[in-house]
N, C-alpha and C positions, 0 to 999 in steps of 0.2 A: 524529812525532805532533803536537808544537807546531806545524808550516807545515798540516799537514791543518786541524786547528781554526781556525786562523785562516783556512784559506778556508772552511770553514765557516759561520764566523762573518759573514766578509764578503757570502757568498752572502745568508743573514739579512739583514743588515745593509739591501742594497738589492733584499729580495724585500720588496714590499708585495701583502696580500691584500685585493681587492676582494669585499666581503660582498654577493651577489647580493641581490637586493630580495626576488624568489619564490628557494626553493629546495625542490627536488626532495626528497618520501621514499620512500622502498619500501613498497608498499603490500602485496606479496607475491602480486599478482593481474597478469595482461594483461587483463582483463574491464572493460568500458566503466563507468566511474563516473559515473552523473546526479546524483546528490543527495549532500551533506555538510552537515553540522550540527554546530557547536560549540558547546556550552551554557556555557561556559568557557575559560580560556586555556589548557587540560586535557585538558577530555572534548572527546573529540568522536565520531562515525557519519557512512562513509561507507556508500553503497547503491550497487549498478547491476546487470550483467547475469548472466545465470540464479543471481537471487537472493541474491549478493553482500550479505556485510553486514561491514564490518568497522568493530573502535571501539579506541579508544587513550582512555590513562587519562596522559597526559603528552606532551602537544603535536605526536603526532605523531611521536616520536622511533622508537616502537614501536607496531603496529599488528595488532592479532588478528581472525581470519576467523572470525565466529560462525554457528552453524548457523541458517537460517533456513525452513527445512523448503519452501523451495518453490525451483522453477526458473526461474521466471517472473522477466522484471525485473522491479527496483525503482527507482522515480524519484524519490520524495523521499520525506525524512524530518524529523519534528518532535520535538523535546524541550521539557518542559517544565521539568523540574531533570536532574539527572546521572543520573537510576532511570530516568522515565517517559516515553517514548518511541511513537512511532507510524510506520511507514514504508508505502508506498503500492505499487501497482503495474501490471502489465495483469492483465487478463481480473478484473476488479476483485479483485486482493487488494490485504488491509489484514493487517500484524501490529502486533502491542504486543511491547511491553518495561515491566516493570516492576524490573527489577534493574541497568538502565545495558547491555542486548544483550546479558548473559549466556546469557539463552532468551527465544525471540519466539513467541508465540504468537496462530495466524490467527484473525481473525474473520472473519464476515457480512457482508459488503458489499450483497449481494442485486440485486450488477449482475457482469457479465461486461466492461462496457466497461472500458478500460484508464483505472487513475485515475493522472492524471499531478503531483498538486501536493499535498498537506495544510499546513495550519496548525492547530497546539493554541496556545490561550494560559494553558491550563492545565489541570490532569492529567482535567479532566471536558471540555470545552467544546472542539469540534474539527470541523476542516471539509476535505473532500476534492474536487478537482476532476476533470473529468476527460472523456474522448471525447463526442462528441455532447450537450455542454452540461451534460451529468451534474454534480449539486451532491448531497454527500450529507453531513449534518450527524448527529455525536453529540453529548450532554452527560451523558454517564455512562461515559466515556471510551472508548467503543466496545461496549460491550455491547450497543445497538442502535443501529443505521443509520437513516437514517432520509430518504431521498429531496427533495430540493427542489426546485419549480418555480425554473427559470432563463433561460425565456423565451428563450431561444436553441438552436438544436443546431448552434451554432459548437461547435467543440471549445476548452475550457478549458484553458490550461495553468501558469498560476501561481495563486496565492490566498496572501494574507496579512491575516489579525484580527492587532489589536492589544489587543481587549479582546470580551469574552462577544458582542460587539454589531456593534461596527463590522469591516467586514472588505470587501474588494475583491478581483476575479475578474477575470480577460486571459486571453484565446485567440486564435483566427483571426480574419482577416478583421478586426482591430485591436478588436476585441471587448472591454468593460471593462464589467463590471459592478457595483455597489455595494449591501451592506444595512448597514441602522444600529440593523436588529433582530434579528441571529443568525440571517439567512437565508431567516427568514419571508417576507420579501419583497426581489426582486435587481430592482435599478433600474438600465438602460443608459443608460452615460455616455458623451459623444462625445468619440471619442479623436482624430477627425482623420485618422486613418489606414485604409488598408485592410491595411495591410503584419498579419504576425502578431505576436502579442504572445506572450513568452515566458514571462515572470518580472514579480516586483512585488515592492518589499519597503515597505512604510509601519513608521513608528518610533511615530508617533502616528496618534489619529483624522484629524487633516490632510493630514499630510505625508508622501506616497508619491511611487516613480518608480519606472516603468514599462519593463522594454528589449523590445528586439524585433530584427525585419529591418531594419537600418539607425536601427533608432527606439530613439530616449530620451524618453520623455515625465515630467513634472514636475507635481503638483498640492500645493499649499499650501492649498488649501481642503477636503480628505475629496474632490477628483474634481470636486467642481462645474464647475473649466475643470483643460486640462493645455494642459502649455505644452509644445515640443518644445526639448530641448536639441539640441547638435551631437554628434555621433558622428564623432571625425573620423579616426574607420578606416573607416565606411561598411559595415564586417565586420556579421552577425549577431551578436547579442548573447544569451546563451542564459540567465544567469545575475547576478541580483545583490540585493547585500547589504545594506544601510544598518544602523550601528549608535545614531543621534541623528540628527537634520535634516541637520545638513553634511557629514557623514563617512559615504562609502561607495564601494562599488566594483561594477565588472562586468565579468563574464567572457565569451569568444563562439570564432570560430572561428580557427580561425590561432594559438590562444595568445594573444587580445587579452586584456591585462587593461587596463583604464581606472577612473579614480581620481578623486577629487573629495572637498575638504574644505571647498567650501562651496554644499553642496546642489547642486551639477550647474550653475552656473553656468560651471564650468570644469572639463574634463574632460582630465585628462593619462594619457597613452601609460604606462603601466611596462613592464618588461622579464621578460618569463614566461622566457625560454630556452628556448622550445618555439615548436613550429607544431603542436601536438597541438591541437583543437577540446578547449575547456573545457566546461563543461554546468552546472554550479555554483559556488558562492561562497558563504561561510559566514565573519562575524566576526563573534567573541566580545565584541570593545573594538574602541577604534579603532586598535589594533596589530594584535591575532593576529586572523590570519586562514587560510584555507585553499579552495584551488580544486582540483576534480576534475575528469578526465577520459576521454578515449581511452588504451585500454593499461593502463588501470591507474593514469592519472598521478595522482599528489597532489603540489602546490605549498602550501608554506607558509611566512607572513609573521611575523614577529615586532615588524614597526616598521612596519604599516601600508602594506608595498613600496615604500615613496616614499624613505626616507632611504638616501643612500648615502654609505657607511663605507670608509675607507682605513686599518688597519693597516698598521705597520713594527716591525719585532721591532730597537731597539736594541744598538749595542756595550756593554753596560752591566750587569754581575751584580751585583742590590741587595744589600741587606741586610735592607731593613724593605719592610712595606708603605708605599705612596706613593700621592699622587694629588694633582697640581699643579694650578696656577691654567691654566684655560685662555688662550690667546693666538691673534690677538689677542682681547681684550676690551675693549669690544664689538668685534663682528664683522658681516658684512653678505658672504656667506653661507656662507663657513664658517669654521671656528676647528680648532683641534690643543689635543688634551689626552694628556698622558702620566700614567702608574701603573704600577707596577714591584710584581711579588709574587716576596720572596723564596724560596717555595716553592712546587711545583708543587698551586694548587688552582684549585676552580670560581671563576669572575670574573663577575659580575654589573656592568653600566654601565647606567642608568637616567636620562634627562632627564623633567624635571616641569615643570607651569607653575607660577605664583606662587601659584597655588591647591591646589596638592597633586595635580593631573591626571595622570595617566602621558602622557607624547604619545611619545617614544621607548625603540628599545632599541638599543643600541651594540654592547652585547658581553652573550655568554649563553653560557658555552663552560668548559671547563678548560685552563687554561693553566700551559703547563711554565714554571719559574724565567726570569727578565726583565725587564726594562724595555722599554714597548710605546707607539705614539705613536700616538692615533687621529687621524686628520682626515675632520671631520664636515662633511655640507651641508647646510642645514638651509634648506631653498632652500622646503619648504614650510609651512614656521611663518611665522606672524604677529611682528610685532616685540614685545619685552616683554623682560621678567624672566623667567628658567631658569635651575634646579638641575642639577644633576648629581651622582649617587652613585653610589657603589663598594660594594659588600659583597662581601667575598672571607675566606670564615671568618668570624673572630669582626672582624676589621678594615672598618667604616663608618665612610667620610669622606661629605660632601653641600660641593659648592660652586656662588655662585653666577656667572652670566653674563647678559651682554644682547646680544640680537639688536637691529640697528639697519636698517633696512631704508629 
């Protein structure tokens, strides 16, 4: 029994887990997923085909199929807090939520085209886009529709307001439209392309980007010019997300996800573990996030998909809780930290900036008795001053480190 353990032990010893960037959950569907929305690092709703809704109330770990009383897909969906909800779809349905997708109930659309995109910015004030140029605006949070001239019958497919007023529309044939009145009036913007435009996400009245057919476009002025970033997967791009100006991502076919922490200046490859086509992208912070797709997939991030984590489960049975200086320090671009919990519980690792920021998550997991040794790459941070904390039970350590770059 002593020589088993000890190969046991050894096996441990030199097995290290590589913590994927996306990882895979069971969404409990093979049904095509367009749209996901996370209102939090918590809730979130995903949507897709013959009327598909499902929502998780904890990151995704667990995810329930709610009744949505129609067959028809759904393409996207909008939250305003964790209750108030809106998802879109063809032959124009619209449902609400007002209990977080416990029951959705249809409204009036008083179109048949297929609406492919909504934005709420809050639980009255909301906007749907959709086939043949179709704009339809409520502010009563759907209890009436309400038709908008959009001067196009390009088909629309993304739309995103950031406030009662300002808000931006993308469809075909590179199509971008703009109002700075709640819709009353959509002023086209030249986007440079003819390729189609898919998705849009603006953080503020300024600063939106654009994906598409090979296209990334970029505007810092509310659209007055965009600029084209590099795509350098050249993939269709079908989805994406900005959480602030610098921080976002985007999703397309083949399982492209591409990343960028400062404002699409520079766009890096991550690693989905699929070639399923993605359709969505939805974060809550600049960590959690989550993409949907073909089959039923849902991917999800816990650290923004960019940091990648090297556990080793040491030869070593503590006795106390522990959490060492990391080494080296400084570092340039990664560093090893070890922490040992002498009894089997949840483990929480957390890196901050000097400001109180979350930018990482290390470890989120239950962990059986050990001593564990992370090696982190921190290959996308800035140089500076970082903490690092442990809560594991009633046990909180925080220490700190510096990146040298």
């Amino acid at each position: 029994m002593k020589n088993l353990l000890n190969i046991l032990f050894f096996l441990l010893l030199v097995t290290q887990i590589c913590f994927a960037q996306w990882y895979p959950q069971n969404s409990g569907t093979t049904e095509a997923l367009y749209g996901v929305l996370f209102i939090d690092a918590n809730n979130g709703t995903a949507i897709g085909g013959a009327g598909i809704i499902l929502t998780t109330t904890d990151g995704g770990t667990s995810w329930t199929t709610q009744t949505s009383g129609t067959t028809f897909s759904l393409h996207s969906v909008s939250f305003t807090d964790v209750n108030i909800g809106t998802a879109v779809g063809s032959n124009g349905t619209i449902l609400r939520t007002t209990n977080g997708g416990t029951t959705w109930t249809s409204q009036s659309s008083g179109t048949t085209q297929s609406l492919e995109s909504v934005s709420f910015t809050d639980a009255n004030n909301g906007t749907a886009v959709g086939d043949a140029g179709t704009i339809l605006r409520t502010t009563n949070g759907g209890t009436t529709w309400t038709a908008q001239v959009s001067g196009t019958s390009f088909s629309l497919y993304g739309v995103s307001f950031t406030d009662a007023n300002n808000g931006t529309a993308v469809g075909s044939g590179g199509t971008i439209l703009r109002t700075t009145n709640g819709g009353t009036n959509w002023i086209s913007q030249s986007s440079g392309t003819t390729y189609n435009l898919w998705d849009v996400s603006f953080t503020d009245a300024n600063n939106g980007t654009v994906v598409g057919s090979v296209s990334i476009l970029r505007t810092t002025n509310g659209g007055t010019d965009w600029i084209s970033q590099t795509n350098g997967t050249q993939d269709v791009l079908w989805g994406v997300s900005f959480t602030d100006a610098n921080n976002g991502s985007a999703v397309g076919m083949d399982g492209v996800i591409l990343r960028t922490i400062n404002g699409g200046t520079d766009w890096t490859s991550q690693s989905s573990g699929t070639t399923i086509y993605l359709f969505s992208v939805s974060f809550a912070d600049a960590n959690n996030g989550a993409a949907v797709g073909e089959g039923g997939t849902i991917l999800r991030t816990t650290n923004g998909g960019s940091t990648f984590v090297e556990e080793e489960l040491l030869n070593e049975i503590p006795t106390e809780f522990l959490l060492t200086q990391n080494y080296p320090n400084p570092f340039n671009p990664s560093t090893k930290i070890r922490y040992s919990v002498p009894q089997s519980s949840n483990v929480i690792i957390k890196v901050f900036d000097i400001l109180g920021n979350e930018k990482e998550t290390l470890v989120n997991e239950e962990k059986p008795i050990g001593s564990y040794e992370i090696t982190w790459y921190a290959k996308d941070l800035s140089s500076g001053i970082y903490f690092y904390k442990i809560q594991s039970g009633s046990f909180v350590e925080t220490k700190k480190m510096i990146l040298m770059k």
